[in-house]
N, C-alpha and C positions, 0 to 999 in steps of 0.2 A: 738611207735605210727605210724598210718601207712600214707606218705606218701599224699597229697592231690592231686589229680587227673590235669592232666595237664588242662589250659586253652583252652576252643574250638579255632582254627583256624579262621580267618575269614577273607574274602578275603578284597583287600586294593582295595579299587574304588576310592583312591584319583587320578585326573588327571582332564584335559579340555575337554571337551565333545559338542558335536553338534546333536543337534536330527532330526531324521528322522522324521518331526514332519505329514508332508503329507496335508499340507495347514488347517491344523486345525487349527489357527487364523482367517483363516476367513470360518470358519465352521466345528463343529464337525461330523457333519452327510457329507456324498456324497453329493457331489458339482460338476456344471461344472463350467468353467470362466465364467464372463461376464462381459456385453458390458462398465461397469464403473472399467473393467481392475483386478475386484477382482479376484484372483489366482483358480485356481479347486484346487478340493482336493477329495482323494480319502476316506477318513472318516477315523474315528481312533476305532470307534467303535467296540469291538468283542463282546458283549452281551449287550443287545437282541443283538440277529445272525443278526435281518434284518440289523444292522447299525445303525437306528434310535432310537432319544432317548424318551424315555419313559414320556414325558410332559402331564399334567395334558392339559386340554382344555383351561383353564384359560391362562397358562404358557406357550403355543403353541403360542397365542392369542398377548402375551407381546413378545416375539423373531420374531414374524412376524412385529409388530410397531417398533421394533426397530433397523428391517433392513429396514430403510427409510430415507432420506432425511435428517430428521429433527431431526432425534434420535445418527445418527452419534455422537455427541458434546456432547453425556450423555455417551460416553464408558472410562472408569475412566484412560485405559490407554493415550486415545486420549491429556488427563490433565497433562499427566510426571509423575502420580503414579506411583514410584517405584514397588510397589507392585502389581502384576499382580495375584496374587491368585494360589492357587492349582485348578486341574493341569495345568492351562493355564499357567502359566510360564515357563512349562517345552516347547511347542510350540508357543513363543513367538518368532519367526528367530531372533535366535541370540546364541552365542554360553555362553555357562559357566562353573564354573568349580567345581568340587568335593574335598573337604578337609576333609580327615576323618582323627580321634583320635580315642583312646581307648573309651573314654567318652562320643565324639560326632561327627557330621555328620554336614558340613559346604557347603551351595550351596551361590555360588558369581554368579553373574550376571551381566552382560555388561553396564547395566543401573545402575551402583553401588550401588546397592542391596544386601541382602543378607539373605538367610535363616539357623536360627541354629535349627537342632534337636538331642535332647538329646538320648540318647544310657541307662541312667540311668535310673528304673522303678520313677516314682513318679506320683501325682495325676495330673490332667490338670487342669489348671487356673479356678476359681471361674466365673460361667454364665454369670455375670454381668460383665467379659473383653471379649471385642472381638476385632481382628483385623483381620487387610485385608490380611493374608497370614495362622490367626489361627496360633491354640499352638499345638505343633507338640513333639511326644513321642514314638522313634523309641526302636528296639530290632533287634536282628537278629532271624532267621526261618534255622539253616544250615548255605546256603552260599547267604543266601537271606536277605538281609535289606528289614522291615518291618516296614512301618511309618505310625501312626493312628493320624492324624488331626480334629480337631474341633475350637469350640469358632471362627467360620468367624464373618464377620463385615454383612456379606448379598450385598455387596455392589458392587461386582466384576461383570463383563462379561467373559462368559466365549471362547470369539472370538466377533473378529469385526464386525458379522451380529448379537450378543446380544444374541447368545444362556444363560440360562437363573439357574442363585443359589440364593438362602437365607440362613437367618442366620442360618437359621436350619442344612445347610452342613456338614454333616463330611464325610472325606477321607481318606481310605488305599489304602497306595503305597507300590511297592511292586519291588526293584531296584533287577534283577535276573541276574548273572554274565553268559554271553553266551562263553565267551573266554577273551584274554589278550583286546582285542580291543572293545568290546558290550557289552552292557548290555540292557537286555529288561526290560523298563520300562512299567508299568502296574498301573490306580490305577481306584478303587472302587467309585465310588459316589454315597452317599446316601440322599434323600433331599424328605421327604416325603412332605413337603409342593409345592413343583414345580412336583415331579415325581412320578410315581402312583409305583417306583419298583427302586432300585438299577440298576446299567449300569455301565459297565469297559471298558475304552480303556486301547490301546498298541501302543507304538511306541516305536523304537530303539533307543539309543545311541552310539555315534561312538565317539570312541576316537582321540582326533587329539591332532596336534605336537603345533599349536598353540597355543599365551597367552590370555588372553582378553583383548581388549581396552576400553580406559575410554568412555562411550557414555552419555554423558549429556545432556539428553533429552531438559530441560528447556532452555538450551544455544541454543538449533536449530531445534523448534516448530514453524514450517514455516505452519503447519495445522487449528491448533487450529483456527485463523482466518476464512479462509474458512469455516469451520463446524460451527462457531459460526452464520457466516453472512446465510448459507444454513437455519439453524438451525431460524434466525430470518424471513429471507425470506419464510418459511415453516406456520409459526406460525402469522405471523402478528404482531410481538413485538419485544421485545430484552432482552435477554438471558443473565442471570444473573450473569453466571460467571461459576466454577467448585464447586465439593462439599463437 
């Protein structure tokens, strides 16, 4: 009998990582700083070319209310959800780390968090689950990790001026080995109900010597207050809480 063909290679991305994120938390698109101290950023966007993402009028409409005053206290990270969403978690400043297996693909996060995707083929979660990070079903492409995401919750920001997803989201990522130390991270978003076309960004991952530290949001939410009282002072009332 003849012999079974050796198993493909694939490269080991397990380590601690920091990404080149380019102030895309507080905006996907090109940004200068401003005067309330939020960071520039030079956009993460590579298609569309211009940078800019592709929003529906409606959805353009909802990202401009809720870079205001009053909308601050509605960004779900603003609340200590662990869960910051594809791909905003990948540019969330803060570092994290990659655990890879044969089987699967482990991302830890600072805010002790964590995402698992599977490496085995199988179907994704029944319509009716969703959550806030989505069911996530990687492969490899060569020496490229390939992860096809769905089932979101609809309920994420995707940066702290509120650029803008629904439930309808689904996301390929697309982790591409540059050397021992990078990796260029890329992924897909497709959201026909906020966007009239699909749109990819890129940003780098650098490998560092560092561990992560434990960051417990909930223990030292010295924010929330301020946005809540902005958020009431804005509105004429008082603000119910998180969601």
């Amino acid at each position: 009998a003849r012999a079974a063909p050796p198993a493909a290679r694939v490269p080991d991305l397990s380590g601690f990582y920091s990404a080149d994120h380019g102030g895309a938390n507080w905006g996907v698109e090109p940004h200068p700083q401003r005067v309330d101290l939020t960071p520039a950023g030079r956009g993460v966007v590579i298609d569309p070319p211009d940078k800019m993402l592709p929003y529906q009028d409606w959805a353009r409409k909802e990202r401009l209310n809720r870079d205001t005053p009053a909308r601050g206290y509605d960004d779900p990270t603003a609340h200590c959800f662990v869960a910051s969403g594809v791909p905003r978690v990948f540019w969330v400043p803060s570092p994290f780390q990659i655990l890879q297996t044969p089987t699967h693909v482990v991302f830890f996060y600072e805010r002790m968090s964590w995402r698992i995707v599977t490496l085995e083929p199988r179907p994704f979660l029944p319509d009716t689950i969703r959550l806030w990070n989505g069911d996530s079903v990687g492969r490899w492409d060569g020496n490229t990790l390939v992860v096809d995401t769905r089932n979101f919750n609809g309920r994420n920001w995707l940066s702290e001026v509120g650029d803008v997803v629904s439930h309808a989201q689904t996301v390929t990522e697309r982790f591409i080995p540059v050397n021992a130390s990078t990796i260029r991270y890329q992924a897909t978003v497709t959201d026909p109900i906020v966007y009239t076309r699909p749109w990819t960004i890129e940003i780098p991952f650098e490998r560092q010597k560092d561990q992560l530290l434990e960051v417990a949001c909930l223990e030292d939410n010295q924010d929330l207050q301020h946005l809540k009282d902005v958020k009431d002072a804005a509105t004429g009332g008082t603000s119910t809480g998180g969601r």
